[in-house]
DRENZAGU-128720 format. One line per 8 residues: number of its first residue (from 0); for each residue y, z, x of N, C-alpha, C, CB. Coordinates in steps of 0.001 Angstrom, whole numbers, plus 500000, padded with zeros to 6 digits. Atoms other than C-alpha are relative to their C-alpha. Glycine has a CB too. Layout:
<pts>
NUM> Y:Z:X:Y:Z:X:Y:Z:X:Y:Z:X ~ ...
</pts>
This chain:
<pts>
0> 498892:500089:499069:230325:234192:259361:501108:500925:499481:500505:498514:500154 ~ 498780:499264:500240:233202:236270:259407:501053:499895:499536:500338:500292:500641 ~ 498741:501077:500373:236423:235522:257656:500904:500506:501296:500930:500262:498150 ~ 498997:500538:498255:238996:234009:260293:499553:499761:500955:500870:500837:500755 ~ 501140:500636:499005:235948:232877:262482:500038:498644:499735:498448:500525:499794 ~ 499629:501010:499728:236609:229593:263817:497977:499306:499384:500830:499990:501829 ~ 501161:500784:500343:233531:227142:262234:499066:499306:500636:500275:499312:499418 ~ 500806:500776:498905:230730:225868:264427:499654:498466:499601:498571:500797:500274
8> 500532:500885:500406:230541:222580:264074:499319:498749:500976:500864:499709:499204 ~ 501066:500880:498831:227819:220058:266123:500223:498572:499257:497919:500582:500065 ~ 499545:501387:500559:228732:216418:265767:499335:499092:501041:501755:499763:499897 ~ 500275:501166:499341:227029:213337:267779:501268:500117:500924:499830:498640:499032 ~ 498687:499907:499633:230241:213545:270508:499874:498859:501558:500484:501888:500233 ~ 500483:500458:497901:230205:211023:274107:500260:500462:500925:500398:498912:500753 ~ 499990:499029:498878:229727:212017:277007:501385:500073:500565:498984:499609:501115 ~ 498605:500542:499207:233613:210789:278362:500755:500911:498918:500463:497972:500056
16> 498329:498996:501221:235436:213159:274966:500147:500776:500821:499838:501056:498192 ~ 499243:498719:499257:237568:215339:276372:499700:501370:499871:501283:500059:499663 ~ 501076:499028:500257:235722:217731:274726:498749:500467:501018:499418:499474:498888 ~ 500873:499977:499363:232722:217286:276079:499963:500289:501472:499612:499121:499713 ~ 499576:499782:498894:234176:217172:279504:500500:501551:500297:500932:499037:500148 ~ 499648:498753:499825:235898:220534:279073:498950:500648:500056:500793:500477:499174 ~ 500520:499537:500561:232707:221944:278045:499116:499930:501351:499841:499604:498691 ~ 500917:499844:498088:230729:220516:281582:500598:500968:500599:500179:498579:501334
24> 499739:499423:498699:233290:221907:283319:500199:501747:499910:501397:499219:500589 ~ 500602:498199:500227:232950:225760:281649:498874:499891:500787:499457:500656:498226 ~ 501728:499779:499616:229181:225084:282259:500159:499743:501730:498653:498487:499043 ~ 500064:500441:498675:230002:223836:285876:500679:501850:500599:501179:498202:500323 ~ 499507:498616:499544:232278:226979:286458:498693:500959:499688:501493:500525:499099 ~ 500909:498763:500320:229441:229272:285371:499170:500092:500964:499221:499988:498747 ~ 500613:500412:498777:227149:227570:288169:500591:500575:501136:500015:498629:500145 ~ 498853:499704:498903:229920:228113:290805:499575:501728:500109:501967:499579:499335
32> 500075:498899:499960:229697:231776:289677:498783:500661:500258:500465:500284:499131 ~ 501299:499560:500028:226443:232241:289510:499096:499984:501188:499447:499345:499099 ~ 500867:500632:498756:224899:230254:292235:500452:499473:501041:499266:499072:499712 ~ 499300:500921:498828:227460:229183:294309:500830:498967:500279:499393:499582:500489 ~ 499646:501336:499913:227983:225746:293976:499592:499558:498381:499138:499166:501334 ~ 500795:500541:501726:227988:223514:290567:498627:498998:500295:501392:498716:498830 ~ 501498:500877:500187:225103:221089:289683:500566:498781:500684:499325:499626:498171 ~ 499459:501167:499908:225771:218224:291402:498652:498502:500006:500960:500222:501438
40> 501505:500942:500676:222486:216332:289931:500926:498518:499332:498861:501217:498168 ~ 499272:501165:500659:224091:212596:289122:499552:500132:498103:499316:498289:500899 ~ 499795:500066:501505:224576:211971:284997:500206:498743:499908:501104:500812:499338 ~ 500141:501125:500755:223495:208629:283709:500662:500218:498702:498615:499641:499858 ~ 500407:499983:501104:225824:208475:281184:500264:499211:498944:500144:500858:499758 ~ 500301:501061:500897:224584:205680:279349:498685:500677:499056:499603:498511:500933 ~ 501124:499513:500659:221886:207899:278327:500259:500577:498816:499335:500839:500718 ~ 499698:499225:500909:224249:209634:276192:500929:499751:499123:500197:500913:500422
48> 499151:500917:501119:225388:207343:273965:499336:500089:498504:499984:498259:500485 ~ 501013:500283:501099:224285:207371:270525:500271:499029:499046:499742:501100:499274 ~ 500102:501746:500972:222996:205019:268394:500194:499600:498563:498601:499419:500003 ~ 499516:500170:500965:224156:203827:265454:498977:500654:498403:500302:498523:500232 ~ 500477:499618:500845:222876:205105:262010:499350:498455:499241:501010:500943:499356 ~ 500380:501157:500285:220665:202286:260095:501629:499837:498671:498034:499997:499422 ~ 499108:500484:500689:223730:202545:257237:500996:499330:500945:500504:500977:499166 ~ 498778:500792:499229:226210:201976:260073:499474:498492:500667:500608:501076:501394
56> 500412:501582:499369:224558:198655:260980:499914:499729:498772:498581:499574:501037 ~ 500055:501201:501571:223988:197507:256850:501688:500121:499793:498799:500804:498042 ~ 498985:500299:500334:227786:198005:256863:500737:499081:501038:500538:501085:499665 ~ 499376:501062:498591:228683:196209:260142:499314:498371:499318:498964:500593:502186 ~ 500919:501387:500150:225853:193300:258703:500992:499320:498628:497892:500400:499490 ~ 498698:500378:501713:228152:193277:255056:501232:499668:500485:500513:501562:498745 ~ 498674:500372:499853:231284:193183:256818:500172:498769:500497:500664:500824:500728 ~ 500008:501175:499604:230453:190350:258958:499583:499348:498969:499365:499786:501064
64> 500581:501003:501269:228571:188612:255640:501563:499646:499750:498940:500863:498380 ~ 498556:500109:501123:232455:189271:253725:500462:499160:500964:501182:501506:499519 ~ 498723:500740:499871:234140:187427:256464:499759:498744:500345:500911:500533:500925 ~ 500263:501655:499743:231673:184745:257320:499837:499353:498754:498639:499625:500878 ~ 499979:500126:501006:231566:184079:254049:498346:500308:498913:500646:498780:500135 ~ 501075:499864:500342:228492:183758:251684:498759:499803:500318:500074:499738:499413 ~ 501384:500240:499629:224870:183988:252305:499352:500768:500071:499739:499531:500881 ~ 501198:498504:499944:221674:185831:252802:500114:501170:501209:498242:499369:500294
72> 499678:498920:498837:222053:189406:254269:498550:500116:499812:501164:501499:499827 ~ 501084:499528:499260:219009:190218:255991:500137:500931:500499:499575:499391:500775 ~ 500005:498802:499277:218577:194330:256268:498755:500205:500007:500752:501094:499538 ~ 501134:499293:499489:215341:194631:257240:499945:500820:501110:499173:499240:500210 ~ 500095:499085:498906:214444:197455:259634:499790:499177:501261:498863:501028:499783 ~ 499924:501207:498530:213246:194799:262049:501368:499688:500728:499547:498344:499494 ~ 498507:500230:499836:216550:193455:261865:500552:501178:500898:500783:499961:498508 ~ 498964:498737:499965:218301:196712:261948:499770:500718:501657:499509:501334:498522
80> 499825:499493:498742:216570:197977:264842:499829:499330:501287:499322:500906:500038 ~ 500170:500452:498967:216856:194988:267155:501938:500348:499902:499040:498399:500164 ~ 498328:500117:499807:220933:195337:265982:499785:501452:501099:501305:500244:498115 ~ 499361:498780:499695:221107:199403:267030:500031:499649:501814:498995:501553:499346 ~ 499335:499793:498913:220527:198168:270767:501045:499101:500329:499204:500068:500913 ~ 499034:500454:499775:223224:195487:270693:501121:500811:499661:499960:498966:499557 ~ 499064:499152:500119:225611:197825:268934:500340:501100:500786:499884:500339:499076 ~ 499530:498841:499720:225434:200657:270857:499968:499031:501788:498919:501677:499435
88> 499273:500943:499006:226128:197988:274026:501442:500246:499588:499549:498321:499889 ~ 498375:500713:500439:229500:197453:272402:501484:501183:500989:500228:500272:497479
</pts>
């Protein structure tokens, strides 16, 4: 990269950041230009949610342990990956 070249950086981002939104609506303008009209294909977007990391659920499972107080934490993957679809509900 060049020095004083802004840094590319790709991050997990939702679909509703303002970001992201700016970024449809370049891609929508480009459509417009190109073809006429933008995409107007509906966007589920629940599809574009992402899901939690298995650490970010053993720290959500510890935090709730610390405040319910003591007892057995249970991180099994089982576990873990019936939590990632309640969490990413939230």
């Amino acid at each position: 990269m060049s020095p004083g070249a802004d840094a590319l950086t790709i991050s997990p981002t939702a679909y509703d950041d303002p970001v992201v939104r700016r970024l449809e609506a370049e891609v929508q303008q480009e459509y417009v230009e190109r073809y006429g009209g933008p995409d107007e294909t509906a966007v589920e977007t629940c599809k574009f949610v992402s899901m939690p990391t298995t650490e970010e659920i053993k720290e959500k499972l510890r935090a709730a342990t610390r405040e319910d107080g003591p007892g057995r934490l249970d991180l099994s993957e089982e576990l873990i990956n019936r939590l990632r679809i309640g969490i990413a509900d939230e």
